[in-house]
Each structure stands twice: as C-alpha cells, then as structure tokens.
C-alpha positions as CSV (number, residue, x, y, z in Angstrom):
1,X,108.4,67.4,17.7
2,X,110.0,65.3,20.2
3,X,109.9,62.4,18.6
4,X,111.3,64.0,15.7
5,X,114.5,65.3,18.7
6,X,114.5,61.7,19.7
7,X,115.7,60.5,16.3
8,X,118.1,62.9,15.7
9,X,119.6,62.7,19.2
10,X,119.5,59.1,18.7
11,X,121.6,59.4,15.4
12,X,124.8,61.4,17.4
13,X,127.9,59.6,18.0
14,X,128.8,59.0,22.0
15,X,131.0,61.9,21.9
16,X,128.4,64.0,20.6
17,X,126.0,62.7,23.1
18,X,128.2,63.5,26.1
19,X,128.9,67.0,24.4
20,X,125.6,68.0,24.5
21,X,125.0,66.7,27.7
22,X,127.8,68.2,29.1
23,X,126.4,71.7,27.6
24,X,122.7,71.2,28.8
25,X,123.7,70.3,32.5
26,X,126.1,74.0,31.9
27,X,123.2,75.6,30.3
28,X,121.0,74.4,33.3
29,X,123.4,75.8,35.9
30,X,123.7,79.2,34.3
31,X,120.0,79.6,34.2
32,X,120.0,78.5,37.9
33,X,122.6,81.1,38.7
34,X,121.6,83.9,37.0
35,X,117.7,83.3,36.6
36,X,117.4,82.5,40.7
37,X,120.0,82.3,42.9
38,X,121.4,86.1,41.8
39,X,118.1,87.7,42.3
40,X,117.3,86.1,45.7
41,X,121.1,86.9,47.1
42,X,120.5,90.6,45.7
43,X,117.1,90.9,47.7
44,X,118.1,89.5,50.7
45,X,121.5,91.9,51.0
46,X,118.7,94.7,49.9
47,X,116.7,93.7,52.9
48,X,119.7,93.1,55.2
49,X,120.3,96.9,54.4
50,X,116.6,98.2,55.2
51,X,116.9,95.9,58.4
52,X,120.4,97.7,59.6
53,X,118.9,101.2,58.7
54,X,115.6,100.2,61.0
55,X,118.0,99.2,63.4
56,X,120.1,102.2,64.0
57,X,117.2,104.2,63.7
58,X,115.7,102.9,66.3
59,X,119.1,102.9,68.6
60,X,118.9,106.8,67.9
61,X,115.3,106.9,68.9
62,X,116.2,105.2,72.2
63,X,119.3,107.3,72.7
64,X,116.7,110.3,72.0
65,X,114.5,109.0,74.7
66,X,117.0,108.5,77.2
67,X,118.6,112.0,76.7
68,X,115.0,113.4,76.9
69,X,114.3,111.3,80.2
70,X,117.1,112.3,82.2
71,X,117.3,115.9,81.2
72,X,113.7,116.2,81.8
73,X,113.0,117.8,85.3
74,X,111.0,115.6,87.8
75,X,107.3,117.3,88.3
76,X,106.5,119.3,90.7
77,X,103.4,117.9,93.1
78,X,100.2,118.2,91.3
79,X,96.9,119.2,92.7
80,X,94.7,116.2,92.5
81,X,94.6,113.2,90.5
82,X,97.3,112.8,87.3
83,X,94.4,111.0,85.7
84,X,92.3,114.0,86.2
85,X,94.9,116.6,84.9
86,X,95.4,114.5,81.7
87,X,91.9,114.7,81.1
88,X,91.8,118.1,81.5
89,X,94.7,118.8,80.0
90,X,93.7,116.8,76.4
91,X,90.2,118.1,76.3
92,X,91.7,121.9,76.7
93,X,94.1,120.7,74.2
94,X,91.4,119.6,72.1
95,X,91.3,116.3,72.1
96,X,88.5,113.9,72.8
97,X,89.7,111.0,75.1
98,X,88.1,107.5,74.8
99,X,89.3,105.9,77.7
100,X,91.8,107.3,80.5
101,X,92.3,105.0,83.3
102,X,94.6,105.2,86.4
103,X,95.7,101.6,87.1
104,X,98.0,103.1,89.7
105,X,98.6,106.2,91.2
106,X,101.4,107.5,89.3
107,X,100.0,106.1,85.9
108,X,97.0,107.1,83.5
109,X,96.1,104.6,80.2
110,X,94.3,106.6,77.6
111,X,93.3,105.8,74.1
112,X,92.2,108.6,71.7
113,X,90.5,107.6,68.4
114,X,91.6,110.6,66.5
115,X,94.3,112.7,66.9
116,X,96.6,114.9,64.5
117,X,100.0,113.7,64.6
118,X,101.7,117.2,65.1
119,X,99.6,118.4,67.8
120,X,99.5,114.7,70.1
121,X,103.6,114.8,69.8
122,X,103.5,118.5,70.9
123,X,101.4,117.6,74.0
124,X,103.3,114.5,74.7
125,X,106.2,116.7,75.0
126,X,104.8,119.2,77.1
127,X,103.9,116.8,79.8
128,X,107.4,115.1,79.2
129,X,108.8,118.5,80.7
130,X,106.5,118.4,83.6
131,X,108.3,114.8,84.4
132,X,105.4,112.9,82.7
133,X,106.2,110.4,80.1
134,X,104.6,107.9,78.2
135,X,105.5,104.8,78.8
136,X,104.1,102.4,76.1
137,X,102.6,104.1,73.2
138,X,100.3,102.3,70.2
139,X,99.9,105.2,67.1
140,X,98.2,103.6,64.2
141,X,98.0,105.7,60.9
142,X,93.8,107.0,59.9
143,X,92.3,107.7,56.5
144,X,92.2,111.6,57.4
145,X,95.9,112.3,58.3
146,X,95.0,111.3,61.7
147,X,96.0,108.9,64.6
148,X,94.5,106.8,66.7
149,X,96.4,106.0,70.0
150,X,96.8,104.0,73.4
151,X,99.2,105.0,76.0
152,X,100.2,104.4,79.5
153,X,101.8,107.7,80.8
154,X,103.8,107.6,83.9
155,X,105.4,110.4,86.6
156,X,108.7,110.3,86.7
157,X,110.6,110.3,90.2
158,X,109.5,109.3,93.4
C-alpha cells in the first residue's frame, strides 16, 4: 500500500508535489484546530466558569458568616466549663461525641463520627446565638446520609 503511494507520488509533477503538500500541512492544521486545540479552549473556559461560581459562592458564605458573627449577641457567663456544656449540650441533642477537648479556656475541639447534616447545622446555630462559634470546621459526607466532623468552637467576646 505504501509503496504502491510512493510510486504514484513519485510520478506527480513539482507543482503537483508542492500542491499536495501544501494541502496536507492545511489538512494537518485543521485537524489540530478543530480535533484539539477547540476542545481544550472550550473546557478550560467551562472550568474557568465553575471556578468563578465556587468563588462567589464562597465570598457569600463569608459575607454570611460575618453578618452572622457580628449580629450574634456575645454569651452570657456560663456555669462551668464550655467544654462541659458542649458535651452536655450534644449528648441532650443526641449526638455521641468522639473527642471534645478544651485546648484553652474559651475553646472546645470535638469530633463526631456520625451526625445528620440538618440537625448538627441546627445545633451549630443555636450555640452561634449564645456567642459560640465554630471556628474551623471538617464535615466529610457518610454512606448513610450522614457526617462525620471535627471542630474547634470558640466564645466570642472577652
């Protein structure tokens, strides 16, 4: 097969030569275009796009999270530990805490190994209205429509 295109390229004239050239390296350049370069511009604007959404999403969040923080009133002095009233406070809520630690006074880290979503963001918030806020929070997504998290919650104020 290729010798057999050999011989009959090799029995063109030099314009035909050059002509067909000409053509392939065109042919070549098309199929670049429109086989590879078009398809890799078209996902990168379609990921520039998810990127931008991500990122005003997550301005909103933190505009969220400031409004929530400075409307929120400062707590009222507790009686006794805040790690012991978060403890009490998730197990009346119903959830079963793996760890809560108090690496300072005014902070409690706590992990929970399963939690529904609806119920931890509920009890979040109601400690984010007694001036109680969680500082770094880790939610990863369970088989069961659950969550396992890690937090560091924080009083607010002095």
């Amino acid at each position: 097969m290729m010798s057999a295109l050999q011989h009959w390229f090799d029995g063109l004239s030099l314009r035909e030569k050059i002509m067909i050239a000409v053509a392939a390296l065109l042919t070549g350049i098309v199929a670049i275009i429109f086989l590879i370069a078009l398809p890799l511009i078209g996902g990168i604007q379609a990921k520039q796009k998810i990127y931008l959404a991500a990122l005003e999403r997550r301005a909103q969040i933190e505009a969220r999270i400031g409004n929530i923080a400075a409307a929120a009133p400062v707590s009222a002095n507790f009686q006794g530990s805040l790690q012991s009233l978060i403890s009490q406070s998730a197990a009346e809520a119903g959830f079963a805490l793996d760890r809560a630690d108090a690496p300072a006074p005014d902070s409690v880290d706590i992990s929970m190994a399963q939690a529904k979503p609806k119920a931890l963001m509920a009890w979040l918030n109601d400690w984010e209205t007694q001036g109680i806020f969680a500082e770094q929070l880790d939610m990863k997504a369970g088989n069961d429509g659950t969550v396992s998290v890690t937090a560091l919650l924080k009083r607010s104020g002095p």
